[in-house]
C-alpha distance (Angstrom), angle and dihedral (degrees) to the residues before:
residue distance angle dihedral
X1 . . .
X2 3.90 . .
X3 3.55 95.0 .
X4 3.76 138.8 64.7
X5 3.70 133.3 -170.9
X6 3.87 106.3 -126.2
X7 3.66 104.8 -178.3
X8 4.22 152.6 4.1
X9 4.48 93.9 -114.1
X10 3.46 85.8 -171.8
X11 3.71 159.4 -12.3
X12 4.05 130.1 -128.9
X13 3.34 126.9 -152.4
X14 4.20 124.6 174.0
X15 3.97 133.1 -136.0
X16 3.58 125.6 164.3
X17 3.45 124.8 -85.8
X18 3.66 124.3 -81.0
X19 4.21 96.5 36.9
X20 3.23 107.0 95.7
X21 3.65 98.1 123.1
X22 3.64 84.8 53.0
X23 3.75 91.9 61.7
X24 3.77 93.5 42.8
X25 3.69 94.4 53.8
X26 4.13 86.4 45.2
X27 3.34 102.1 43.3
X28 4.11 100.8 33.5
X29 3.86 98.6 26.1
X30 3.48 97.3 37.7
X31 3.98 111.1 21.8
X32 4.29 86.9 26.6
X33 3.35 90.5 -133.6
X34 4.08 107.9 160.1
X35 3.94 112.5 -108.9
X36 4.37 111.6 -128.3
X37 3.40 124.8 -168.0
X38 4.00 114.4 -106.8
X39 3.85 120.9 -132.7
X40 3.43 117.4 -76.8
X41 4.04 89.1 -130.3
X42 4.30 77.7 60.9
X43 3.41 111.5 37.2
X44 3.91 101.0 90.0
X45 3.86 84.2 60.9
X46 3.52 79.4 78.6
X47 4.47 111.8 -147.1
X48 3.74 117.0 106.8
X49 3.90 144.1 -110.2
X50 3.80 124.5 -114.5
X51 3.87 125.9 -169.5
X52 4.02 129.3 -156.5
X53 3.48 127.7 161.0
X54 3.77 105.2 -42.3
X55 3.30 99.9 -27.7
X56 3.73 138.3 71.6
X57 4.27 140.2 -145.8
X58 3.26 122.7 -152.2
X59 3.59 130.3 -162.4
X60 3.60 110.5 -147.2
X61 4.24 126.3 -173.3
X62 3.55 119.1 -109.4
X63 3.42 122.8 -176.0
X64 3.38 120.1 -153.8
X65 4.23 77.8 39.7
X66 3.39 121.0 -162.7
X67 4.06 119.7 174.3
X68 4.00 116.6 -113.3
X69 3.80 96.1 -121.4
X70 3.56 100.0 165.8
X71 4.32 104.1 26.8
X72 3.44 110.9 61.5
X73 4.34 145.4 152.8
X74 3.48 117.9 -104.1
X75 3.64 128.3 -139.0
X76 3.89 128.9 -153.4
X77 3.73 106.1 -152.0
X78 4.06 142.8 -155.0
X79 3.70 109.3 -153.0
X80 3.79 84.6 30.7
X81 4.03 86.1 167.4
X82 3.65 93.6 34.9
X83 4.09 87.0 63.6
X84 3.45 100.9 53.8
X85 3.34 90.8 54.5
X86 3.33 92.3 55.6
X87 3.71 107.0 39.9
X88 4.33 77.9 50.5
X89 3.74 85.9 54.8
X90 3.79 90.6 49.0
X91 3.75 89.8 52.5
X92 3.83 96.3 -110.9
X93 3.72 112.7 140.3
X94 3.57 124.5 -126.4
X95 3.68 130.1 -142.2
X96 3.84 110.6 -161.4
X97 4.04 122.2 -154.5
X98 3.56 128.9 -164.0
X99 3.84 103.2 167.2
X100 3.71 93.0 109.2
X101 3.88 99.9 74.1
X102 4.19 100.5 -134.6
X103 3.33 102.6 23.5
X104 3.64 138.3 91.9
X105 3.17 130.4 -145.9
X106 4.17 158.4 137.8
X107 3.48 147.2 -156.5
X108 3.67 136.4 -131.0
X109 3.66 142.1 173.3
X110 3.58 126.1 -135.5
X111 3.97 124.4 -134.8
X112 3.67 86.5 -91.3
X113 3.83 96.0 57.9
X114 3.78 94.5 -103.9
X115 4.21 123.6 141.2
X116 3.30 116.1 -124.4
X117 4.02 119.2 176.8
X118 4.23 124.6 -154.0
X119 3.69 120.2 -162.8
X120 3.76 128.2 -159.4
């Protein structure tokens, strides 16, 4: 082949329409995630743009929505302890999984329903 993929840009998640300020205050208050402006060609599709590291999420509008309960982006963390303590202090359960043997890891939902697993 004389191509190669090199990288995941970004991730997309869905919520209905109208909650956008929802996912901001999930994914940047909560999750600290930094908050980008969309293209102006996208922005009345309404959703919103998170930043992390080099890559991005974006939560797009679906309408009919239904959550992602079983697909989901996963996130290597620093201060892998550190955040479950917070997201437990912000009232956000936490599923733990140990059927991969050496690695840990949890699941969460977002406001919208949506799985979204952290790894240490």
């Amino acid at each position: 082949m004389t191509f190669s993929i090199l990288q995941i840009d970004h991730v997309q998640v869905a919520a209905p329409a109208g909650q956008e300020e929802m996912a901001i205050a999930f994914y940047a208050g909560v999750l600290g995630m930094k908050v980008i402006e969309k293209p102006a060609v996208l922005k009345a599709r309404g959703g919103a743009w998170f930043e992390f590291g080099n890559q991005q999420l974006h939560v797009g509008v679906e309408e009919p929505f239904s959550p992602a309960k079983k697909a989901h982006p996963a996130f290597r963390v620093a201060g892998y302890v550190e955040m479950k303590t917070h997201l437990r202090a912000n009232k956000i359960e936490i599923r733990e999984d140990d059927s991969i043997h050496g690695v840990e890891r949890f699941f969460i939902f977002d406001p919208f329903g949506n799985r979204l697993e952290f790894l240490k």
